[in-house]
FIRO-191079 format. One line per 4 residues: number of its first residue (from 1); their letters; for each residue x, y, z of C-alpha. Coordinates in nm, 2 decimals, m for minus. Example, Ala and Ser with C-alpha at 12.3 -4.5 7.8 and 13.67 -1.06 7.14 Angstrom:
// residues 2
1) AS) 1.23/m0.45/0.78 | 1.37/m0.11/0.71
//
This chain:
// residues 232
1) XXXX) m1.29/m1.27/0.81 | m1.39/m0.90/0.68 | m1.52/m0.91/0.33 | m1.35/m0.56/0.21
5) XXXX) m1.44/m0.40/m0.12 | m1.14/m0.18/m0.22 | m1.15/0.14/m0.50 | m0.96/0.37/m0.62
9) XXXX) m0.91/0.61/m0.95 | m1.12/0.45/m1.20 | m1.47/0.41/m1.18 | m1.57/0.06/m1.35
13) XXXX) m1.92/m0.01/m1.44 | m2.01/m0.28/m1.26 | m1.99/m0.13/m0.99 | m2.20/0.22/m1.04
17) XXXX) m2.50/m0.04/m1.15 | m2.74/m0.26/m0.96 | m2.52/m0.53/m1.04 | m2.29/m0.47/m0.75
21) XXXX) m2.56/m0.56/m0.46 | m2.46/m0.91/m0.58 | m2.11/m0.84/m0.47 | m2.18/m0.83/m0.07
25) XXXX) m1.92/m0.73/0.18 | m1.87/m0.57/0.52 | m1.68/m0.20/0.42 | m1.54/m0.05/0.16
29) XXXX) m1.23/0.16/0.14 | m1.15/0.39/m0.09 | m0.79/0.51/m0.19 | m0.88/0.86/m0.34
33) XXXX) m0.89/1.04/m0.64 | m1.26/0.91/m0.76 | m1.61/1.07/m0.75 | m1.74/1.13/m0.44
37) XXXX) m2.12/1.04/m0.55 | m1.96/0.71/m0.67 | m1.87/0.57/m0.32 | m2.16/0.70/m0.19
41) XXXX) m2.35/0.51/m0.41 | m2.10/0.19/m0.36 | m2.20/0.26/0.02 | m2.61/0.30/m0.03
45) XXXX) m2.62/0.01/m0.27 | m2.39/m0.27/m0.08 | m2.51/m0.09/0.31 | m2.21/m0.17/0.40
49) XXXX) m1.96/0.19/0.57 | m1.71/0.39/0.35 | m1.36/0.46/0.50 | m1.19/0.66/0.24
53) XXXX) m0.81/0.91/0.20 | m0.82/1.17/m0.02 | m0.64/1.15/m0.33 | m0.40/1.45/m0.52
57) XXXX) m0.70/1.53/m0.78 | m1.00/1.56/m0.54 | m1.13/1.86/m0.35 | m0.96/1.99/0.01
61) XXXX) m1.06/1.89/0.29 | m0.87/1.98/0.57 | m0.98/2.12/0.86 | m1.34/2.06/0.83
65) XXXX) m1.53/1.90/1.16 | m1.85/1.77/1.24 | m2.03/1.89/1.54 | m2.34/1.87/1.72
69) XXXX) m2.45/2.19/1.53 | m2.31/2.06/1.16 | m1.98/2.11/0.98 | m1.75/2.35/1.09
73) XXXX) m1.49/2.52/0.92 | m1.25/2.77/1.08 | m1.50/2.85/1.35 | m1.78/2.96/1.07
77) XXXX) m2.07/2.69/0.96 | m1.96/2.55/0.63 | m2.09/2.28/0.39 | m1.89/1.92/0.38
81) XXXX) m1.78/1.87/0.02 | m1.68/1.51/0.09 | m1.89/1.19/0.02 | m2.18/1.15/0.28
85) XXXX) m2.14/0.91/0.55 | m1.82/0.84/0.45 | m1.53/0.83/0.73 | m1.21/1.06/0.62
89) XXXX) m0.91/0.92/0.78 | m0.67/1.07/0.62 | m0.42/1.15/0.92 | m0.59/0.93/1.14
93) XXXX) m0.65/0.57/1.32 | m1.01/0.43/1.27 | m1.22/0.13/1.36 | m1.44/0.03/1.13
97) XXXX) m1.65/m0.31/1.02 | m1.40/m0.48/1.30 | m1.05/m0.34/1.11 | m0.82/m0.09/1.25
101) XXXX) m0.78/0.16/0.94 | m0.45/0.41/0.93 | m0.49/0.67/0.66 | m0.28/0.88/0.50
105) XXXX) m0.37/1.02/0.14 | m0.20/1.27/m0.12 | 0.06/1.28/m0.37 | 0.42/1.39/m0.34
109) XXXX) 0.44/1.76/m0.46 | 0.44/1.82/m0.81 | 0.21/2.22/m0.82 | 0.02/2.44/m0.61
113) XXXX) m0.29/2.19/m0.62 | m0.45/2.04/m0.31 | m0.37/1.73/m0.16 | m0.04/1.73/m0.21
117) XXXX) 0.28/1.67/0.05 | 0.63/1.73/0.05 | 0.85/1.47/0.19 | 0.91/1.65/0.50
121) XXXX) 0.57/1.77/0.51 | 0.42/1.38/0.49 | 0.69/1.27/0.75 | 0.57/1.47/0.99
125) XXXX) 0.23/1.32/0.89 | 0.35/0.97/0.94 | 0.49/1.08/1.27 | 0.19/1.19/1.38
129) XXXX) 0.01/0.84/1.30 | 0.29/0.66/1.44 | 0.24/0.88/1.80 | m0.13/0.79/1.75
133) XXXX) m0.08/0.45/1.75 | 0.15/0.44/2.03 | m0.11/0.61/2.24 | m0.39/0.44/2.17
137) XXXX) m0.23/0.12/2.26 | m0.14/0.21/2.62 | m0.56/0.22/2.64 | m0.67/m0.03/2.82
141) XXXX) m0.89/m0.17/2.50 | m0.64/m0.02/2.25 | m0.38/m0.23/2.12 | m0.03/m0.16/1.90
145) XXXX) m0.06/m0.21/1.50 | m0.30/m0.18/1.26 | m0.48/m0.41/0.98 | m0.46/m0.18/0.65
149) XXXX) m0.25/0.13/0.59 | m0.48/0.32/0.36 | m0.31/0.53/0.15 | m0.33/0.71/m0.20
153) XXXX) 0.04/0.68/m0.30 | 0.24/0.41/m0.28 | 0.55/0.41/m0.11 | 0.90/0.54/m0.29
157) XXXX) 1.00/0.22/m0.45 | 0.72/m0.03/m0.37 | 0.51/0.03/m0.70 | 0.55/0.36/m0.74
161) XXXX) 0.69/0.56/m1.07 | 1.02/0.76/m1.19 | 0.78/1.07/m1.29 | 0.78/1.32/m1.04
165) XXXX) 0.38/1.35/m0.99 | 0.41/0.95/m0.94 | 0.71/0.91/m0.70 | 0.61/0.79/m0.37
169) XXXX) 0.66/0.86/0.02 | 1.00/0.75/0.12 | 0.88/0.79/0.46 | 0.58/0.53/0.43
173) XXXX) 0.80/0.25/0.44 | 0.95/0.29/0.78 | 0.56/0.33/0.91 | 0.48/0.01/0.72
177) XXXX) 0.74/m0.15/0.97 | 0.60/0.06/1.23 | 0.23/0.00/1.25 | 0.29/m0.39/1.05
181) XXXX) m0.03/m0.38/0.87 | m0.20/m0.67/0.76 | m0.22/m0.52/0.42 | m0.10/m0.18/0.25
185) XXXX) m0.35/m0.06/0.00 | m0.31/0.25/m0.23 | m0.41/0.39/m0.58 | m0.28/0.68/m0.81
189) XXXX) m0.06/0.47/m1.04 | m0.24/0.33/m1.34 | m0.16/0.03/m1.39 | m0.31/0.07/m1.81
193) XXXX) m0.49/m0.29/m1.79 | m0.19/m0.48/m1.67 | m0.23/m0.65/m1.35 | 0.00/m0.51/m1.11
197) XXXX) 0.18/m0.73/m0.85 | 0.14/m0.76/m0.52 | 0.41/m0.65/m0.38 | 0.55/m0.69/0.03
201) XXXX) 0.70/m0.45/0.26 | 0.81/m0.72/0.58 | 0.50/m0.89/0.64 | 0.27/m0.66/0.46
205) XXXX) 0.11/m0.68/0.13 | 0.10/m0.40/m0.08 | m0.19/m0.34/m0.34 | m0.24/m0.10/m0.65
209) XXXX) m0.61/m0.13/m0.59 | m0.71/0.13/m0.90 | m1.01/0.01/m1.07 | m1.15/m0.25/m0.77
213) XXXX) m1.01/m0.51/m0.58 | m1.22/m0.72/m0.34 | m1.04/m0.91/m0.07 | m1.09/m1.10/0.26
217) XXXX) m0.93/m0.99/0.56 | m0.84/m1.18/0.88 | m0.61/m0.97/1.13 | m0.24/m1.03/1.16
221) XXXX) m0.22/m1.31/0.81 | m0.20/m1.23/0.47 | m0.51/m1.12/0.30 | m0.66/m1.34/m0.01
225) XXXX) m0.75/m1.16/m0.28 | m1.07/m1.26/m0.41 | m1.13/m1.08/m0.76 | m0.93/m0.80/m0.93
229) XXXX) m1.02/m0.56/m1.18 | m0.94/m0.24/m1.32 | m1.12/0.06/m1.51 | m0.91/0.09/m1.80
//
């Protein structure tokens, strides 16, 4: 079992205090649109990795890359904006803490801000992760499928909202079928201190994780949900 400590949206304040080195648990994922110095500390204080997507209200950061010299952007040296440490895997397949992690992050477009996808634009996205997938498990230590879909919107229907800056992805329910993750977890809809429920997409649970949500993993069953709480 992976102990997984799940954030998104709103910080709370038990958790930007000492009190959460009490909590314990083996990586925390982080569904956007919350201050970067916050799951940095949430990383520092627990020791524990970061995997995290970007959501609609934080900074761009596409096309950055880390190499042997620093960050790179567009060929020139340039300074990472994003949470140190943390793994970005927004548009990518990642192992981390023993769980293979797809990513996808952003909001449907609603303005000219950053972060944010069109449907065709994010279908092309999902393509690519679904392509990514497929290769990976032809590798001879790869397999197919993947234990959470990390995302920052939920997916058209499943949770989401009529209002056009809340819609979600139509396309992220035929890659929930796709990948068949163990668990689906997103942000961006505030929930306004009701409890959202868990929702189910095949055999995947879907979770509004704004506020915090800590849960155990096992891959391939159902995760149990451990404690739930929002910032609101």
């Amino acid at each position: 079992m992976v102990s997984v400590l799940a954030v998104s949206d709103e910080t709370v304040e038990f958790l930007w205090s000492s009190q959460v080195r009490s909590l314990g648990v083996d990586v925390i994922l982080g569904a956007g649109d919350l201050p970067f110095a916050y799951l940095e500390y949430l990383s520092d204080q627990l020791n524990a990795p970061c995997v995290f997507v970007p959501g609609n209200h934080d900074v761009d950061l596409s096309g950055y890359s880390n190499k042997r010299s620093g960050w790179m952007r567009a060929g020139m040296p340039a300074q990472w904006p994003g949470p140190t440490g943390a793994v970005n895997a927004d548009g990518r397949i990642v192992t981390v803490a023993g769980l293979r992690i797809a990513g996808l992050g952003g909001s449907i477009r609603y303005n000219t801000g950053p972060n944010q996808w069109s449907e065709r634009q994010q279908s092309r996205r999902a393509r690519s992760l679904t392509w990514r997938n497929a290769w990976q498990s032809r590798l001879p230590s790869g397999r197919a499928g993947v234990d959470v879909l990390l995302t920052h919107s939920p997916a058209r229907g499943v949770g989401d909202a009529e209002d056009r800056p809340h819609r979600g992805f139509e396309c992220f329910t035929p890659l929930i079928r796709t990948l068949d993750p163990t668990v689906m977890i997103h942000g961006h809809i505030h929930p306004h201190g009701r409890t959202p429920l868990d929702l189910e997409v095949g055999r995947t649970i879907v979770l509004n994780t704004v506020g915090f949500t800590l849960m155990e993993i096992s891959p391939g069953t159902p995760p149990t949900i451990v404690r739930r709480r929002h910032g609101s």
